[in-house]
C-alpha positions, 0 to 999 in steps of 0.5 A: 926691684920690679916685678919679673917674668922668668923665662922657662924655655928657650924659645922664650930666652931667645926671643926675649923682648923682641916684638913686646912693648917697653918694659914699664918701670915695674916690670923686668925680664930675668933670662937663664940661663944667660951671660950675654944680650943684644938688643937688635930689633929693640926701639928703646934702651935697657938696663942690664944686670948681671948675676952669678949662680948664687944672686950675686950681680957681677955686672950692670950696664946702664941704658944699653942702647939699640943694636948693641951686645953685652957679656958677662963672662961668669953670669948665670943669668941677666936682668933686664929693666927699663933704661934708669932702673938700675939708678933709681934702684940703687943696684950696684955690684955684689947685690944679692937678687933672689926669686920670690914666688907671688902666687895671688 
């Protein structure tokens, strides 16, 4: 799994990647909580994954195109990693993901 930013505020949650580069391959953007994205505004698509309180994905929506909405009722939180992550990863539904503090 790529390396992730966490969002801590609700500034950073509901801005998201708006107005940032594309996502590079090893780098993700983990929003929570959340159980919903659109990507209006965005110029390229993106791999979404859903989880559930516990890590657990409950969802995954590949290459979600510009100016579209995703939901996942049940989700604590979202994924969101360059369009072909989720193949090359091999995440699938019932994944576990967890946060892992990369203090250098």
């Amino acid at each position: 799994m790529p390396r992730a930013l966490l969002t801590e505020t609700l500034m950073e949650r509901t801005k998201g990647l708006l107005g940032k580069p594309p996502l590079e391959a090893d780098q993700a953007l983990w929003i929570q909580p959340c159980n919903s994205v659109h990507t209006f505004g965005m110029k390229s698509e993106l791999d979404i994954v859903y989880l559930n309180h516990q890590g657990v994905v409950k969802k995954i929506v590949p290459a979600l195109a510009p100016r579209r909405t995703s939901l996942c009722l049940g989700a604590r939180s979202v994924i969101e990693l360059q369009a072909g992550i989720i193949n090359t990863n091999g995440i699938t539904i019932g994944d576990r993901v967890e946060w892992i503090e990369n203090n250098p």
